[in-house]
C-alpha positions in Angstrom: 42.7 103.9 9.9 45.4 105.7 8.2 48.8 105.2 10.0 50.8 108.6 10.5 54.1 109.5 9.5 56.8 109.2 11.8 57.3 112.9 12.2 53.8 113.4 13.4 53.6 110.4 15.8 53.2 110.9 19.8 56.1 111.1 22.1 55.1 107.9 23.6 55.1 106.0 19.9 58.5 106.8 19.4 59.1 105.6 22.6 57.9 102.4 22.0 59.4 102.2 18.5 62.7 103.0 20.4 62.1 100.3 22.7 61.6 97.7 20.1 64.3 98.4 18.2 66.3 98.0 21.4 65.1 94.9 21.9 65.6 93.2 18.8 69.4 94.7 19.0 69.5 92.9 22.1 67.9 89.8 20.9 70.6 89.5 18.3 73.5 90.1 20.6 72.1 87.3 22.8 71.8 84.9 19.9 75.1 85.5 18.6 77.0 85.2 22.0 75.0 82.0 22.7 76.9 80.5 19.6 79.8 82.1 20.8 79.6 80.4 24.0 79.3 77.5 22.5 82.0 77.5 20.3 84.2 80.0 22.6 87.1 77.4 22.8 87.7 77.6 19.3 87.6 81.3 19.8 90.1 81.1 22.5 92.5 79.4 20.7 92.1 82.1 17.8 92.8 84.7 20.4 95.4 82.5 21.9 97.5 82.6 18.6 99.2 86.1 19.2 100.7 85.2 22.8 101.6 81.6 21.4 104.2 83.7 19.0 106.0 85.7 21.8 109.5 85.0 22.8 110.6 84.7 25.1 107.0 82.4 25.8 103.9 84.2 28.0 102.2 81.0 29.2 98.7 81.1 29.4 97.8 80.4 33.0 94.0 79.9 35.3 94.2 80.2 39.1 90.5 80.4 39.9 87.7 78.1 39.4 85.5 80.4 37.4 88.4 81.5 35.6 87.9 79.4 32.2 83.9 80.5 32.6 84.0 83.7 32.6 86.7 83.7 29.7 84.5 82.3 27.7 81.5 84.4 28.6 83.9 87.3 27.7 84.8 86.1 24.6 81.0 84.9 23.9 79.6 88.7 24.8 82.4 90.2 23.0 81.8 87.9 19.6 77.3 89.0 20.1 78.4 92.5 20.0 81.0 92.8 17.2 78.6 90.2 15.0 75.5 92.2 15.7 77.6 95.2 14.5 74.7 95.0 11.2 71.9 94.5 13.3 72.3 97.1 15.4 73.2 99.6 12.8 69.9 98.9 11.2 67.7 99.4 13.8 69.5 102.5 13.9 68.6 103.6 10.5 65.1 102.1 10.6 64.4 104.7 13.7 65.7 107.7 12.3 65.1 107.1 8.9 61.9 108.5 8.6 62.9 111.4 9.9 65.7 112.1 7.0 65.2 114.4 3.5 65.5 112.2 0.5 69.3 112.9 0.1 70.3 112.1 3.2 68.6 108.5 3.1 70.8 108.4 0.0 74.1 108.0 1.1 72.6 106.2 4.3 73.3 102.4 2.7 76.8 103.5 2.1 77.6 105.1 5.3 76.0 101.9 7.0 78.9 99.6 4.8 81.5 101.8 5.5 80.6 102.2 9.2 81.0 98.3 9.4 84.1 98.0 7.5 85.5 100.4 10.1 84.8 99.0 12.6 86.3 94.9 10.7 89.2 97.0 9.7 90.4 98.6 13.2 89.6 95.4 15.0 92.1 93.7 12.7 94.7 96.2 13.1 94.6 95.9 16.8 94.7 91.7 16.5 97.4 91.4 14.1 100.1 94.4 15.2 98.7 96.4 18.4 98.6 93.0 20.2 101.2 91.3 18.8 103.7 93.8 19.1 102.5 94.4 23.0 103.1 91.1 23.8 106.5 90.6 22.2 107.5 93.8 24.2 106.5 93.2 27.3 107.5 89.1 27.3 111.4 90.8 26.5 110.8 93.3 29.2 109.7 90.8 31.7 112.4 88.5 30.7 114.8 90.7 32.0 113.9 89.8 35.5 116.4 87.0 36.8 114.0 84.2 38.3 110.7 84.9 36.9 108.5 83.0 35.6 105.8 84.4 33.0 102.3 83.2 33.1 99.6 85.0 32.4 96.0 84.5 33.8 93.3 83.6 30.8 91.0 86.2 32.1 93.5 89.5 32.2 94.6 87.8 28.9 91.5 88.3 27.2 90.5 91.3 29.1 93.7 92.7 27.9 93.2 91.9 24.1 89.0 92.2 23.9 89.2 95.6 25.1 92.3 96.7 22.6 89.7 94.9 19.9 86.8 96.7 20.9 88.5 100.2 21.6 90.5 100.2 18.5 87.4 98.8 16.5 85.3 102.3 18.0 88.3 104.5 17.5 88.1 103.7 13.7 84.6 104.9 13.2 86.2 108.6 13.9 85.9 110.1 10.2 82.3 108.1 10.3 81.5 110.9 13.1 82.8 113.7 11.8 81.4 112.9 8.7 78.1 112.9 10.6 78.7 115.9 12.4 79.9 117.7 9.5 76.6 116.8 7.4 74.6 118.7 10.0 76.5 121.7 10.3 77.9 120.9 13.8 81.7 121.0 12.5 83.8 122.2 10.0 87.3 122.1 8.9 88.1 125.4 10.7 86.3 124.4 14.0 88.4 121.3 13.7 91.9 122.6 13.2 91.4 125.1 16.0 90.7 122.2 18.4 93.2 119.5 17.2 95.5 120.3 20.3 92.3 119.6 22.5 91.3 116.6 20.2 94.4 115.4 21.0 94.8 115.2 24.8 91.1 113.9 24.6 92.8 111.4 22.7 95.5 110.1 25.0 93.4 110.7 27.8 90.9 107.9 26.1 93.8 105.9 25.5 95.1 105.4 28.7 91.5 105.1 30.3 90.8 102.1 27.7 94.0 100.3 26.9 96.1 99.0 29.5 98.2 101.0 31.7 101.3 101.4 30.0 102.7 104.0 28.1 103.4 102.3 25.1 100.3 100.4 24.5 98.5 104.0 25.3 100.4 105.5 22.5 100.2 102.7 19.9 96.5 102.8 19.7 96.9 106.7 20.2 98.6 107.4 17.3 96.2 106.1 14.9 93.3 107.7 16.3 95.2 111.3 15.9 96.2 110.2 12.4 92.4 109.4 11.7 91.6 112.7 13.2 93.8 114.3 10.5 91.8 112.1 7.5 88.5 113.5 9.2 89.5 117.0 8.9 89.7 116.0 5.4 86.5 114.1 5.5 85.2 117.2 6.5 86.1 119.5 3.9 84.8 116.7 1.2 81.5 117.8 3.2 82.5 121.2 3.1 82.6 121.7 -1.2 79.9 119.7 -1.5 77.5 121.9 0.9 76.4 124.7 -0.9 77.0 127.8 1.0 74.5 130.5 1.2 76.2 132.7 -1.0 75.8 130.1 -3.9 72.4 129.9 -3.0 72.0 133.6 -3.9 73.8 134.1 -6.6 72.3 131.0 -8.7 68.7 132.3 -7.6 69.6 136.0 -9.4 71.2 134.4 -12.3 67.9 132.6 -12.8 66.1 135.9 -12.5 68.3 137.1 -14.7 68.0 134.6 -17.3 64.2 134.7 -17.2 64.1 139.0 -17.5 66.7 138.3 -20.6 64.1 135.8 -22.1 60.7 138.1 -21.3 62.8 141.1 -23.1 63.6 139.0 -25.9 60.5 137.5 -26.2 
């Protein structure tokens, strides 16, 4: 029996495709936080280095019993999802692929890379100078209190850093979006301008809903996510000259005319 093509398949096929490509995104989430767990205090350490460098010194501190458990099943969740990054975007693709024109699963592989490296590279700008210079700040400004002693619970630790990773890692993907949105006609550089005021209370609002509440955390990961929303209005007039317009359309389809009266005259 002669399988049909994806766009002629039943509701409940695509369904059940959905639901298997769910599951195997969830099976390698699983598998990559079980190693995570299991090598989660080498992880911790790595994720320790950044408050190790602070001075005046943040000591790391656990006052429950779960405390050092459910670090490390943070961490180990966290690591299954940012390793599975590839996984997951493939399943992605694999769905929806069938469904694309033949230029569009062009530049898919490509988008796929760059969505990835996005991802790597705001996760590293948030580990090596959004959390490092957080912590330096706040261990001066807590210094300043006579008689205080600075620890710091593991678990708001890494809450506090795995959520700047994550959040940071996501607001990178920004121009990805657009550049989605603007393949499909569902924004344009003019549509973009008109709401970058909007975009950009969105923005802090997301910021201080995500990062920790304090001002100057809120507006060191909101700053980059306003200067990516000025590279995606660029992103999106790259889209825009490369889209032919319906003019163009028109006017190559009478030059062709044109060119094939000229040749019937001529003979």
């Amino acid at each position: 029996m002669k399988a049909l093509p994806k766009s002629e398949m039943p509701l409940l096929d695509h369904l059940e495709e959905l639901r298997w490509r769910i599951v195997k995104a969830f099976s390698s989430v699983l598998v990559f936080a079980i190693v995570g767990f299991i090598f989660s205090n080498q992880l911790i350490q790595i994720l320790s280095l950044p408050i190790e460098s602070t001075e005046p010194r943040l000591e790391l501190l656990n006052t429950t019993i779960l405390g050092v458990f459910l670090a490390k099943m943070r961490v180990a969740i966290v690591l299954g999802v940012i390793f599975s990054l590839p996984v997951i975007i493939h399943q992605i693709w694999k769905f929806i692929a069938p469904g694309l024109l033949d230029d569009e699963r062009a530049f898919a592989p490509m988008l796929i890379i760059v969505t990835i490296l996005s991802f790597v590279m705001g996760s590293l700008f948030s580990y090596f100078i959004m959390i490092p210079w957080s912590l330096k700040f706040f261990a001066v400004l807590n210094h300043g209190l006579p008689g205080l002693v600075n620890y710091v619970t593991i678990t708001d630790y890494l809450n506090y850093i795995t959520i700047l990773i994550m959040f940071t890692g996501m607001a990178f993907e920004l121009p990805v979006v657009i550049f989605l949105l603007a393949k499909i006609g569902l924004v344009n550089p003019g549509i973009l301008k008109k709401v970058r005021r909007f975009a950009y209370l969105v923005i802090l609002v997301l910021s201080a809903v995500f990062t920790p509440a304090d001002p100057f955390t809120m507006l060191g990961v909101a700053m980059p996510m306003i200067l990516l929303y000025e590279v995606s209005i660029w992103v999106s007039k790259l889209v825009k000259q490369k889209k032919p317009t319906d003019d163009d359309e028109l006017k190559s389809e009478g030059i062709i005319k044109e060119d094939a009266l000229l040749e019937d005259f001529l003979g």
